[in-house]
C-alpha positions as CSV (number, residue, x, y, z in Angstrom):
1,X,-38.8,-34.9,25.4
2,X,-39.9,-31.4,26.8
3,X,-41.3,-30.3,23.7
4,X,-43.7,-33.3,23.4
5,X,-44.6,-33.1,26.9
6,X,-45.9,-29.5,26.0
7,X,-47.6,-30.9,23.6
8,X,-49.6,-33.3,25.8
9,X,-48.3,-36.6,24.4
10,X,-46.4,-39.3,25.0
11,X,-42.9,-40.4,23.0
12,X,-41.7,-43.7,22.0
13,X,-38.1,-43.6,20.8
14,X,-35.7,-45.8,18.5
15,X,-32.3,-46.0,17.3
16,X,-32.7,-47.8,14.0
17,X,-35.7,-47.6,12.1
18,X,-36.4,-51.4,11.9
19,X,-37.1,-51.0,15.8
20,X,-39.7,-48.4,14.4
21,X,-41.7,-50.6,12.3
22,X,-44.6,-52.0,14.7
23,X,-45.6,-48.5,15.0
24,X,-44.7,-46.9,12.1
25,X,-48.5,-46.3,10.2
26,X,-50.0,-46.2,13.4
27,X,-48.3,-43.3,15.6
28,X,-50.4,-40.2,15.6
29,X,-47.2,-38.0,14.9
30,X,-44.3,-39.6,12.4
31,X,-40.9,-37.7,13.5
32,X,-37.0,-38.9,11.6
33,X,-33.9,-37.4,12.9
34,X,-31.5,-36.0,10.3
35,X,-29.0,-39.2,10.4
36,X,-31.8,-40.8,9.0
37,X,-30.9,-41.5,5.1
38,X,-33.7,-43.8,4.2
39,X,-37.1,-44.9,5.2
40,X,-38.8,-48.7,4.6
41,X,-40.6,-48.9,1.6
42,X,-44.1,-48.9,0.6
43,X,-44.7,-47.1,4.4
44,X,-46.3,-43.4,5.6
45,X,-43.6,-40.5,4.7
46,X,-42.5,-39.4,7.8
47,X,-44.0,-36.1,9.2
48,X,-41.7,-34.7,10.5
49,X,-37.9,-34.2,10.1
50,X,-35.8,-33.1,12.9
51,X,-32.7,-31.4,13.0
52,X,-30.4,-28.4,14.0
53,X,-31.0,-24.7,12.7
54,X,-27.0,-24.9,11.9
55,X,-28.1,-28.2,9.0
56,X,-30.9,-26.2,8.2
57,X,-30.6,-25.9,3.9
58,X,-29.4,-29.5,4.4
59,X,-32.7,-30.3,6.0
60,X,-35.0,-29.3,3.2
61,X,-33.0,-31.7,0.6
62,X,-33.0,-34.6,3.0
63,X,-36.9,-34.2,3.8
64,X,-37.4,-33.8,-0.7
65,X,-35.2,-37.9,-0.3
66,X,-37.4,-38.9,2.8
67,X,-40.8,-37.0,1.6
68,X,-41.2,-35.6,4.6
69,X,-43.8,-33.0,4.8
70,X,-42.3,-31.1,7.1
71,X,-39.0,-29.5,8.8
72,X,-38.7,-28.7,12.5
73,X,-35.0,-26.9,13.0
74,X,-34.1,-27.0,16.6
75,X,-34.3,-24.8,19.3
76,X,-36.3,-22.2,16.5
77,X,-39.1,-24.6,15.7
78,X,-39.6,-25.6,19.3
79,X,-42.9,-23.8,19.9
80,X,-44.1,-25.1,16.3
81,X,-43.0,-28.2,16.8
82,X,-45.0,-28.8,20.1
83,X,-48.2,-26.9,18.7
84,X,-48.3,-29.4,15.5
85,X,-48.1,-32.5,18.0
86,X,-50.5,-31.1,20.1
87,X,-53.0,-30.2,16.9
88,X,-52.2,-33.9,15.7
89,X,-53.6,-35.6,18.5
90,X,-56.8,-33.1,18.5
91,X,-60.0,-35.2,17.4
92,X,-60.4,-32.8,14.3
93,X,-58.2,-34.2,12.0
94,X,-59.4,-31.2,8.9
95,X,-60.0,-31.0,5.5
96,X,-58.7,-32.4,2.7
97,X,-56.5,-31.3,0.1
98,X,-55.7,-31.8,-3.4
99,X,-53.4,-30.7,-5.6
100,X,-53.8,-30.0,-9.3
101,X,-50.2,-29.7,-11.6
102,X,-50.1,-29.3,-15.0
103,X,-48.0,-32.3,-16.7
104,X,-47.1,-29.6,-19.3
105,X,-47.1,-25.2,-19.4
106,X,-49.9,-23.9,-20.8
107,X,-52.1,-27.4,-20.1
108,X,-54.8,-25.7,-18.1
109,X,-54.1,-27.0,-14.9
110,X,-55.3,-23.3,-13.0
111,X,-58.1,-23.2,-14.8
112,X,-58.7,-26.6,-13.8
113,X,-58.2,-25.6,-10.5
114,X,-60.6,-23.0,-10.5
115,X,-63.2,-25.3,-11.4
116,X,-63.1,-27.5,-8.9
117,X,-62.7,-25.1,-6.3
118,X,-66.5,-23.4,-7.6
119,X,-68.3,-26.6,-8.2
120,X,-67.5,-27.7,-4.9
121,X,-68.3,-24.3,-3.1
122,X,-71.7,-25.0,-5.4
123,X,-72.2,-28.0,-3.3
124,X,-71.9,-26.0,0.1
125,X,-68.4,-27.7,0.6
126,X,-66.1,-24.6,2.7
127,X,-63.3,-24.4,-0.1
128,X,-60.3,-22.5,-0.7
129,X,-58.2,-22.1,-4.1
130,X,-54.7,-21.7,-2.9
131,X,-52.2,-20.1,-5.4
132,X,-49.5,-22.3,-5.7
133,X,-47.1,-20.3,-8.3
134,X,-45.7,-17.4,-7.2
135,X,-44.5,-16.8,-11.1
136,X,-48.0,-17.5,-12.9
137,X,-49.5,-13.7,-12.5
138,X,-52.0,-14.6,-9.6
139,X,-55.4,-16.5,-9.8
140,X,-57.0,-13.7,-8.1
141,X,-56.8,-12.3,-12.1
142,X,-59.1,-15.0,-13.2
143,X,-61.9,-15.2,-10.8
144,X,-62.3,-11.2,-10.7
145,X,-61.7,-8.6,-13.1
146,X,-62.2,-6.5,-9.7
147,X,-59.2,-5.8,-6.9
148,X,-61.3,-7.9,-3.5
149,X,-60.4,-7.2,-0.3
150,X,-58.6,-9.2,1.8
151,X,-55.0,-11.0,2.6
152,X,-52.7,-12.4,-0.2
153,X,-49.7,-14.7,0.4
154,X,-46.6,-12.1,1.4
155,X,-48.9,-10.8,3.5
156,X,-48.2,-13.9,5.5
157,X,-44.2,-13.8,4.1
158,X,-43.7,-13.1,7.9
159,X,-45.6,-15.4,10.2
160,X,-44.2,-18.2,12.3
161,X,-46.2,-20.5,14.7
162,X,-50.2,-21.4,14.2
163,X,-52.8,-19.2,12.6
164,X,-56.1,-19.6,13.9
165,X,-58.1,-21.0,11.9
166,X,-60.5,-18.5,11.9
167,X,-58.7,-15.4,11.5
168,X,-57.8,-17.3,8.8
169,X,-61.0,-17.5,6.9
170,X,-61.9,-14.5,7.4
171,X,-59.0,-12.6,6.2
172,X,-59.0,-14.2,2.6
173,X,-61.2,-12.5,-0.6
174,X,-64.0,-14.4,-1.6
175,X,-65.5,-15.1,-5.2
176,X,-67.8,-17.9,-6.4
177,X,-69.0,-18.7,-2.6
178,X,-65.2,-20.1,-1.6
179,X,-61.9,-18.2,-0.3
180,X,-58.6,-17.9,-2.1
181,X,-55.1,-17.0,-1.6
182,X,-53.6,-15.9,-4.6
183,X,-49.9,-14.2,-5.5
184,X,-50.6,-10.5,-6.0
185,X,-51.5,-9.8,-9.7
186,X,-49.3,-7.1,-10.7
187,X,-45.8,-5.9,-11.8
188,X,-44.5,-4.6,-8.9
189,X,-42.2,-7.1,-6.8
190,X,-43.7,-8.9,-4.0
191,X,-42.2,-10.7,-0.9
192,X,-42.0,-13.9,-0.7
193,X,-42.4,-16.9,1.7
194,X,-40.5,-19.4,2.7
195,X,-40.9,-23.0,4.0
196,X,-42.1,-22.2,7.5
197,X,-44.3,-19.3,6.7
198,X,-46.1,-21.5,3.7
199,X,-46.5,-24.7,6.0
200,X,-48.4,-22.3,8.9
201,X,-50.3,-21.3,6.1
202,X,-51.7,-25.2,5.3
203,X,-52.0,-25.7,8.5
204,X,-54.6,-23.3,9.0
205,X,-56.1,-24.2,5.5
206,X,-56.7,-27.9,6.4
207,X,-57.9,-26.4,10.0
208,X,-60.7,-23.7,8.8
209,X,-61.1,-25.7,4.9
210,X,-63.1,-29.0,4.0
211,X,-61.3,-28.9,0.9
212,X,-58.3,-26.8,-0.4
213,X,-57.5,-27.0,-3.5
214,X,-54.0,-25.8,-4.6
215,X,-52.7,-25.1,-7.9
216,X,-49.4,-26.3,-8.0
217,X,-46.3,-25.1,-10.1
218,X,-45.1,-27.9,-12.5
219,X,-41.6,-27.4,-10.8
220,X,-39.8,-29.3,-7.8
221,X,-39.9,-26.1,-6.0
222,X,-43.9,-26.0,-6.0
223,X,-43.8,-30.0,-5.5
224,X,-41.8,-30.0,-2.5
225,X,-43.6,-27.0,-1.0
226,X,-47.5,-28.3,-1.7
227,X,-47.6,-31.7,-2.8
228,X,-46.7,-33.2,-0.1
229,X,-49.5,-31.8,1.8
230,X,-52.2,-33.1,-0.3
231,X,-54.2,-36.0,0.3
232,X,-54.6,-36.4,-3.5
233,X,-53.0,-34.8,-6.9
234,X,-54.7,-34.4,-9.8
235,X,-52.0,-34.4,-12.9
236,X,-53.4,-32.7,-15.7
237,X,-52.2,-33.6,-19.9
238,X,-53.9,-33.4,-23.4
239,X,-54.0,-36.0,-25.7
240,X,-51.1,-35.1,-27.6
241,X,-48.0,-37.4,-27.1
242,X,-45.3,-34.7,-26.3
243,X,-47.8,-33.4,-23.2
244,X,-48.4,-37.2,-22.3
245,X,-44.2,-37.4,-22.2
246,X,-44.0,-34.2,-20.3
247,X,-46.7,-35.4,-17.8
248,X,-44.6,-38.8,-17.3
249,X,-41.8,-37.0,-15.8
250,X,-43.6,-34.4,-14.1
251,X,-45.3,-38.1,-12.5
252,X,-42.0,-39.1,-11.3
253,X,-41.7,-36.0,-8.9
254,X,-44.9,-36.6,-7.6
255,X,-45.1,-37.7,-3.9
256,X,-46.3,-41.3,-3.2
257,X,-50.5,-40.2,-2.8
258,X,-53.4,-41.2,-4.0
259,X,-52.4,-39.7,-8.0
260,X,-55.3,-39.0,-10.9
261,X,-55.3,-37.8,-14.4
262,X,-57.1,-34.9,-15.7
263,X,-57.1,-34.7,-19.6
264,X,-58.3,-31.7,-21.4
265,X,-59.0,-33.3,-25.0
266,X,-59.2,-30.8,-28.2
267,X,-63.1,-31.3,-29.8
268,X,-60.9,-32.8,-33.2
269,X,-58.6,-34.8,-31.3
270,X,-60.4,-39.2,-31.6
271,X,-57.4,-40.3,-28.8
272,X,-59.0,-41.8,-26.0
273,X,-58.3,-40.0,-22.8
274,X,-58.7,-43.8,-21.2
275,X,-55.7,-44.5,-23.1
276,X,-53.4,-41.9,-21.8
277,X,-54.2,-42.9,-18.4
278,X,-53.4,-46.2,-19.0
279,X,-50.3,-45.4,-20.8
280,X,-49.2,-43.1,-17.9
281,X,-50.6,-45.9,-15.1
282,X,-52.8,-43.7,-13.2
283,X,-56.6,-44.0,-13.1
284,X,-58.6,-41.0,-15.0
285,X,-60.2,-38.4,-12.3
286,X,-61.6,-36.2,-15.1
287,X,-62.0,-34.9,-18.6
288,X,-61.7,-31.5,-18.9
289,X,-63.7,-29.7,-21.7
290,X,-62.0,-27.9,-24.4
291,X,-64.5,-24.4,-24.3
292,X,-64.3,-22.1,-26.6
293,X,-63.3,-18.2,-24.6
294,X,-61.2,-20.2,-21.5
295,X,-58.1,-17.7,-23.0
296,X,-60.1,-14.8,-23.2
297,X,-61.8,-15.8,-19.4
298,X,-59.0,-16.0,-17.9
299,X,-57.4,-12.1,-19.3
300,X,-61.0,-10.9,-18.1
301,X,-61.1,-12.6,-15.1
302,X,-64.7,-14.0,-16.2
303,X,-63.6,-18.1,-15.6
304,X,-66.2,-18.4,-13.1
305,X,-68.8,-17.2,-15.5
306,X,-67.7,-20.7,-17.9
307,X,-67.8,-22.6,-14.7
308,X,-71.1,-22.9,-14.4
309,X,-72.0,-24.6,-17.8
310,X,-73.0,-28.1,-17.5
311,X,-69.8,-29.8,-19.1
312,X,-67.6,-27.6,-16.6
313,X,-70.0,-28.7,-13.7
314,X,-70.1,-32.4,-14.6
315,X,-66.2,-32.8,-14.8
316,X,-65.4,-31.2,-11.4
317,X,-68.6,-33.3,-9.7
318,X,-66.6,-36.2,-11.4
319,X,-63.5,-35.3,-10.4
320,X,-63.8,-34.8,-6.7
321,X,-66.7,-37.0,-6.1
322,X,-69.7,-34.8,-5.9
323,X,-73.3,-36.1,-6.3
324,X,-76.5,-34.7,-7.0
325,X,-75.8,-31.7,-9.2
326,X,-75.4,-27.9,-7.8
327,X,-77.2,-27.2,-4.7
């Protein structure tokens, strides 16, 4: 009760979650207690799950069953807790985020990624590219073959509360006219961050970003961490069966959100990429083109450079939306 009334807003509480229903989709701020072990179907994921710091691994497993996006441990997440329902009820509600996963290794999915994020900073859209594998070598490799200044994701391995916004922006490298927060791209070990430090992190993405795109691990570590966040995910498959099998289960994992399909089809390969998304059941976002030097852009950081052919261009405007060609 004190908490939300730092916040500013008013609370409506329940026992049982049938009680809950009427306001359910509608409440500004969705919070489920720990004792909650199931949600009604075919409703919002909760926002919020509440608990004790003492249940606090336990948490994280029941909010993976629930999909709720995130975890406030009591009394440590207090001050969070109340700045996220005070931010919820602000008349900004912030960008939007998507997610890309690969539905199999090696699929393309950063490249993808990479892509989107520069077509869309090519239409004046304020994006950031988030790195979302802390075990893929770093993005940061791909858009530069040049070390650019500016903040990298242990360097936030630390912070607890709200970022501001801001700050935020400005403290991230630039590179094809958007931001990006990429893993550090070298051999040396790195810290890492955990839950609370990554979700201050989206919070101030979605806050100072009209559109984030994250390049998600195909893993359930990366899906619980990111996916949830996004207001869409893009899965990305080839043609081939064994990567349309792959991308099946990797669909299973995915959160309940507006899903696509990216496929990447090889120039030889007839298979319909309609086809693959209606064998998967998920509408087709996108075909990716198969260019010739993507490996070699990548090693030499030059993926930017074979983002601005018109193929690359006319996939992402597809993809996310975007009309009337590059401003």
């Amino acid at each position: 009760m004190r908490i939300v009334a730092a916040s500013g807003g008013r609370l409506r509480t329940v026992e049982r979650v049938e009680e809950a229903l009427s306001g359910w989709d509608t409440a500004d701020v969705l919070i489920v207690g720990s004792d909650v072990r199931e949600t009604p179907p075919r409703r919002r994921a909760p926002a919020v799950l509440l608990g004790r710091s003492a249940e606090a691994e336990e948490l994280w497993r029941l909010a993976a069953v629930l999909g709720a996006e995130r975890v406030a441990a009591l009394p440590e997440a207090a001050a969070w807790l109340a700045e996220h329902l005070s931010l919820a009820s602000a008349p900004e509600p912030g960008g939007t985020m998507v997610g890309v996963v690969g539905g199999r290794g090696g699929s393309g999915a950063t490249t993808a990624a990479i892509w989107l994020a520069h077509a869309a900073a090519n239409h004046g859209v304020a994006t950031l590219l988030v790195d979302g594998d802390p075990w893929g070598g770093g993005v940061e490799l791909a858009v530069s073959d040049q070390s650019l200044p500016g903040l990298r994701w242990p360097d936030f391995a630390a912070t607890r509360g709200s970022i501001d916004p801001g700050q935020f922006r400005d403290s991230l490298p630039t590179a094809g006219g958007f931001a990006f927060l990429s893993w550090p791209g070298r051999r040396e070990p790195f810290e890492s961050t955990d839950p609370a430090s990554a979700s201050a992190v989206l919070d101030a993405a979605r806050r100072a970003f009209e559109l984030t795109v994250i390049d998600i691990a195909r893993n359930q570590e990366g899906l619980q961490a990111f996916a949830w966040d996004c207001d869409r995910v893009l899965l990305l498959t080839t043609t081939h069966l064994k990567s349309a099998v792959a991308t099946a289960r990797v669909l299973n994992e995915v959160p309940p959100t507006d899903t696509g399909l990216l496929v990447r089809a090889a120039g030889s390969d007839p298979t319909d990429p309609h086809l693959v998304a209606d064998a998967l059941g998920i509408p087709l976002a996108g075909v990716v083109p198969d260019l010739r030097g993507v490996g070699a852009g990548t090693e030499q950081g030059r993926l930017l450079e074979l983002g601005r052919r018109r193929p690359v261009r006319r996939f992402a405007e597809a993809a996310l939306g975007l009309n009337g060609g590059d401003r």
